[in-house]
Structures are given as C-alpha cells and as structure tokens.
N, C-alpha and C positions, 0 to 999 in steps of 0.2 A: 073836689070836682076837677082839678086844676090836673090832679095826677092822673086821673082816671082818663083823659082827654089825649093827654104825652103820649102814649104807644100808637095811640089811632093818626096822630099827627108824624109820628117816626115811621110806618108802615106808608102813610101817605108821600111821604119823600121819598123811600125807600121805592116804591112803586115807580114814582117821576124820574126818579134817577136811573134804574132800570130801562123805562119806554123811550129814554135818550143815550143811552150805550148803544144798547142792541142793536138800532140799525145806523148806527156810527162805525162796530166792530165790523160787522158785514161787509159796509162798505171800506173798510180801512183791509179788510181782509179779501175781496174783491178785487182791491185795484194792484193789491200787492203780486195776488195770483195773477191779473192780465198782463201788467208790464214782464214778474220774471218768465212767465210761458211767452209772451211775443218776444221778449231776447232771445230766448231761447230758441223758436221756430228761425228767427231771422238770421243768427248766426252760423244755426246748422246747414239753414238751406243756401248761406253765401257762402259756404266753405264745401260743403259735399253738392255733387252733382245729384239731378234726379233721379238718376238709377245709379246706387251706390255700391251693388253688385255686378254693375257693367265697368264701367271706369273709376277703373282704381290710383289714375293719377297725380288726385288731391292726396294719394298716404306721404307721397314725397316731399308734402310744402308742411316744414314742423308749423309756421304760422299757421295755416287751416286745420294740421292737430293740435293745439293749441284753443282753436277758436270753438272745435266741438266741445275738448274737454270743458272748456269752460262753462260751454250750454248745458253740457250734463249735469253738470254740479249746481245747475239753476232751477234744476227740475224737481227733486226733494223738497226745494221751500217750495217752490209754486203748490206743488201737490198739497204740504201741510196747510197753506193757505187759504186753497180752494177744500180742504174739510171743513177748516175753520168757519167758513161762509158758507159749507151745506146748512151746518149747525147753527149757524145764528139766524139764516135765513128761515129754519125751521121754527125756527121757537120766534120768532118775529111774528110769522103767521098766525101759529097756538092751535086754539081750536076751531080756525074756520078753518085749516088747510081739509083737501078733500083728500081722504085715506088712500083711494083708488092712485091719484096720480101722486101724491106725498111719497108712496111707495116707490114710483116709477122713478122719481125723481132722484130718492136715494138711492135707490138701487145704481139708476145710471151714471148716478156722481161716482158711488166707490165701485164699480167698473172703470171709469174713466180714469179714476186716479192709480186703480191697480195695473190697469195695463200702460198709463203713463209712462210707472217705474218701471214694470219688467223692460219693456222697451231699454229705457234710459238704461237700466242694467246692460241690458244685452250689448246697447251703445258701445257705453263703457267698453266691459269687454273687449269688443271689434276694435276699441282706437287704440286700448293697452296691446294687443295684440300688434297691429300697425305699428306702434312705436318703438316695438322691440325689432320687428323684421323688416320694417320702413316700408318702401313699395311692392316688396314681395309678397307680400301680405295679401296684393288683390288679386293675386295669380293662384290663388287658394280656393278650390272647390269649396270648401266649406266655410270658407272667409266670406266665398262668396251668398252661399244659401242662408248662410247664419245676417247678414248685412239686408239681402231679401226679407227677409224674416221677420228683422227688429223694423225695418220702412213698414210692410202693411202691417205690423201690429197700430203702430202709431197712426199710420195714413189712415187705415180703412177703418180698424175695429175700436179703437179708441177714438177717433172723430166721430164717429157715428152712437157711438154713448153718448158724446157731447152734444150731438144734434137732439138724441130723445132727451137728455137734461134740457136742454132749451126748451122744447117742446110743453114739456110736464113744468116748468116755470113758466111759462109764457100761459098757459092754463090756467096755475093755479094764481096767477096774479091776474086774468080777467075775471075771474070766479070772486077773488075777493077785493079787487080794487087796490092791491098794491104799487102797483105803479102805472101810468100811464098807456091806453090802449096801443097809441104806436108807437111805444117801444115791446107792448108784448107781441104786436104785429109782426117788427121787423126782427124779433128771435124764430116768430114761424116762419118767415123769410129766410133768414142764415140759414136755419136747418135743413129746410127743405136743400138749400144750396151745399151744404155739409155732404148730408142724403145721397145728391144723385150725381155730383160734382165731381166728388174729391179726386178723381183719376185725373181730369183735366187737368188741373195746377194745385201742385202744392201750398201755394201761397192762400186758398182759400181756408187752411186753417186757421188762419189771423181773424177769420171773423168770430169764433167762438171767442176766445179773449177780448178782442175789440167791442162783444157784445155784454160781455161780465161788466168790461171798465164802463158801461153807459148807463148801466144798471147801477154800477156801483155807487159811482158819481150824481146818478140821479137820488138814491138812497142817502146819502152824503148830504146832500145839499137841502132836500127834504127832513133831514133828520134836525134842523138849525134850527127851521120852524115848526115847535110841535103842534102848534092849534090846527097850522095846516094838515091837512091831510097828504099821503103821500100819493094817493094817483090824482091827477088832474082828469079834467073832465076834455 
C-alpha cells in the first residue's frame, strides 16, 4: 500500500513545487526587464536630444556615444526577459486566461519586443555610423531620416503595443483575480497615458517599465505566501 501511495505523494510535490516557481520566475523575469529597459530609456534620452534628426551635436561628445552604445546593448536582455514573463505569466493563469484577450496580449508582447529590436538595431547602426564620421554624421540626409525612423518606431509604435499589453493584462487579471484591482486600474491609467501622450515627453515611457516592476514585485512578494492568494481584495 506504502508504494502504491509514493507516486501520488511525488506528483503532489512536484505540483507545490511548481505553483512556487512560476510566479517567482515571472517576477524575477519582470523586474529584470523593467530595470534593463528603464536604463536604457534613461541613458538614451540623457545623452541624445529629442529630435535626434535635428541636432546632431551629441555625435561629437564620445561619452554620450558611449552611453547609447551601452543602452543598446541592454536592449537584447531586456527583450529576452520580458518573453520570458509573457510565458510564465501565461501559464501562471492556465485555463482561466480569456482566449479573446490572451491573444491580444501575446500578440502585443511579440510586437513589442520585435520592434524593440529593430529599432535598437537601427540604433546601433546610426551610432556605428557616427563613430566612424563623428559629427558629420548629422549633416547626412539620410543619417538624418534613418535617426527619424528608429525614434517613432520606438516612440510611437512600440509604446503603443505596450499600452495594448497593459491593457489585455490589466483585463485579464480583473477577470481572474491576479493581482490587485489598483494596480490593474493604474496599468488602464499608464496606457491610456502611453495611447494619447507619447508626443508630449518622452519620458513617459518609463511608465510601461515602472508598471511591469510593481507587478512584478507584487507577484514576488505574493508568491512567499502560497495559502495567500495573489490579488487582494
């Protein structure tokens, strides 16, 4: 009887042990994505100007080439990251996620993260380029349109994946009681701010990051206690 018992009790760990990774990884995978994406936004945007096809002055200063390269090179892990945490956050939910917005959700992650990289690619590019011709570089018609290019991909059409990812999260966590109603409030908040903002200041894309890390952290610190549940009332 004793043996017949063993497997049912191995699958029962196996299970436990499971329901305490998953939203551990998420969260470890979450904050890893909000810190290297906000270095990265913060770097970029203290060393390049707002219109980085208008004034081409920062190609001159190697320290602010220097401080982009750097950002770009942070942009790869962040990306791998934040897959990392579409995926765990998927399979965290299981079978109550709702297919309608589950869909939207991934969809606008790997949007998010593909135009991430091209951007960062094209980045790249524009600063090798600069550091071979130095400040001549901005006096380039097509240094210039190519520099345009990579800003709204990043600005406009990749924050705005990230606002509908908030969205379709902040959904499907009131739907199944994931995490606390305000914090899925104030991701419908960011987003709409993403949405209709982003021209205003660049700086408001620190809120999509700033809003992963509170998620994450809240997931994090929820996941210590399993009897608990993770959204609070």
């Amino acid at each position: 009887m004793d043996e017949e018992k063993e497997p049912t009790v191995r699958g029962e760990g196996s299970i436990a042990r499971a329901s305490l990774t998953t939203p551990r990884s998420a969260a470890v995978a979450g904050i890893v994505f909000s810190l290297l994406l906000s270095i990265a936004l913060v770097m970029i945007r203290l060393a390049v100007p707002g219109e980085p096809g208008k004034d081409g002055g920062w190609l001159a200063d190697p320290s602010k080439r220097a401080s982009v390269g750097l950002a770009i090179n942070l942009v790869p892990f962040a990306g791998i990251a934040f897959l990392w945490f579409i995926g765990v956050i998927r399979d965290r939910i299981g079978q109550q996620e709702d297919r309608f917005f589950a869909t939207v959700m991934l969809g606008s992650g790997l949007l998010f993260v593909a135009m991430l990289f091209v951007s960062g690619a094209l980045a790249g590019g524009l600063r090798l380029e600069a550091s071979a011709l130095g400040a001549t570089a901005g006096g380039s018609d097509t240094w210039r349109i190519q520099a345009r290019i990579t800003a709204l991909l990043l600005n406009v059409y990749a924050m705005r994946m990230a606002a509908v990812f908030m969205i379709s999260v902040a959904t499907i966590s009131l739907r199944t009681q994931v995490i606390p109603r305000w914090l899925a409030f104030s991701g419908y908040a960011s987003a709409v701010v993403l949405l209709v903002s982003i021209g205003i200041s660049p700086w408001v894309q620190l809120l999509f990051p700033l809003w992963i890390l509170f998620l994450s952290v809240h997931i994090l610190r929820r996941s210590w206690t399993p009897s608990t549940p993770l959204a609070t009332s």
